[in-house]
C-alpha positions, -999 to 999 in steps of 0.1 A, spaced: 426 -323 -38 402 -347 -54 374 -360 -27 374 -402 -36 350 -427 -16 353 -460 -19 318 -481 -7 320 -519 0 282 -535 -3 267 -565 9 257 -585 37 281 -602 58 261 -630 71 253 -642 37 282 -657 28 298 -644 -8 271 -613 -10 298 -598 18 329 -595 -5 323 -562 -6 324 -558 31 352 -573 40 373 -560 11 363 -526 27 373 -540 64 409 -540 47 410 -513 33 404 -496 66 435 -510 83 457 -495 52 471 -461 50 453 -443 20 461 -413 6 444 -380 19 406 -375 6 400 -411 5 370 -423 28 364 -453 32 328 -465 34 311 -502 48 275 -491 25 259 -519 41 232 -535 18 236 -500 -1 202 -490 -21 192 -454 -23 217 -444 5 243 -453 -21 234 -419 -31 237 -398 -2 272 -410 4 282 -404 -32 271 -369 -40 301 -346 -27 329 -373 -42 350 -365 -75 354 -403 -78 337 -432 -67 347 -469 -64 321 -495 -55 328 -531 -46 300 -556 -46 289 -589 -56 275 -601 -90 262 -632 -100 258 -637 -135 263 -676 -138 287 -670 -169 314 -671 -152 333 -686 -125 327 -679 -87 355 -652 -80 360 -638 -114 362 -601 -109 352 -574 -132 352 -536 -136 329 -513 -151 322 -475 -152 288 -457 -148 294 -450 -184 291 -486 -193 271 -501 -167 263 -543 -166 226 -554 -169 214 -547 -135 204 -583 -137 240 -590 -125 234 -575 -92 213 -584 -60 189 -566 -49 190 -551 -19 168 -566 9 144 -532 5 156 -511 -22 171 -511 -60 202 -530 -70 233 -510 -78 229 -503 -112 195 -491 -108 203 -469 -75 227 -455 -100 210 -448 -130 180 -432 -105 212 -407 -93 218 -394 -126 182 -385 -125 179 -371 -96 216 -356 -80 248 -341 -94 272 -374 -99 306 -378 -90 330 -375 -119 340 -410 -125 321 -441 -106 338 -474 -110 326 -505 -98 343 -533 -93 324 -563 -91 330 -603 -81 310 -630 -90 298 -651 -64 282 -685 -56 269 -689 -26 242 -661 -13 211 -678 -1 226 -695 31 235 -677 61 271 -679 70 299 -657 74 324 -674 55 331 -664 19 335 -697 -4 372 -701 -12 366 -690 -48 355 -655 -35 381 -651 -7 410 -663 -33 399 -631 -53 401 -604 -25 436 -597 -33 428 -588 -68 400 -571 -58 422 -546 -37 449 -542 -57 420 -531 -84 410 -508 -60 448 -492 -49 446 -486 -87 417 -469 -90 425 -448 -60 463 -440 -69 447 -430 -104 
């Protein structure tokens, strides 16, 4: 049986940057398939890595802000085509996504196949726990991209 984790990243309390979060807060109350863990990653960084190295597949869901497009336009990418790193935050402490990643290909054996689902945000410099109704209109997509991946 293939081992697949799926990692929501972000902060909660600032606003949009918790998509990934609370996508992966729903994903907890579904029944998924055996070998499917689940995973709240937090702001992720380096520890990305830890939870990734025994997984055949991984699917990551965090936010991206590019400014080219809209506030909840979502978009997928593998780790064999991975965005400018500009696209993502930065982690309070530690490397954005796309850097933690290309560090792990350095420095671990990688999973298979890493997809990463990403959704662009607006808001992420104010504290609040509400996403902007852009963001929270794309959470269904986002999930459904994610049952995909999963059910692969």
């Amino acid at each position: 049986m293939k081992k697949v984790k799926v990692l929501g990243c972000g902060n909660v309390l600032v606003g949009d940057d918790g998509i990934g979060i609370r996508v992966i807060e729903k994903l907890q109350a579904m029944e998924l398939p055996p070998g499917v863990e689940v995973i709240d990653a937090g702001v992720g960084g380096l520890a990305i890595l830890s939870w990734i190295e025994d997984a055949d597949r991984v699917i990551i869901i965090d936010a991206v802000q590019t400014g080219n497009e809209p506030p909840g336009t979502v978009y997928r990418f593998t780790d064999k085509e991975l965005p400018p790193s500009s696209m993502f935050m930065l982690s309070l402490h530690d490397l954005n996504l796309v850097d933690t990643l290309n560090v792990g290909r350095l420095v671990q054996k990688m999973p298979e196949e890493v997809v990463i689902i990403g959704v662009e945000v607006r808001r992420v410099a104010e504290f609040t726990k509400e996403l902007t109704p852009e963001v929270e209109a794309a959470m269904p997509e986002v999930i459904d991209l994610v049952l995909k991946e999963i059910y692969k």
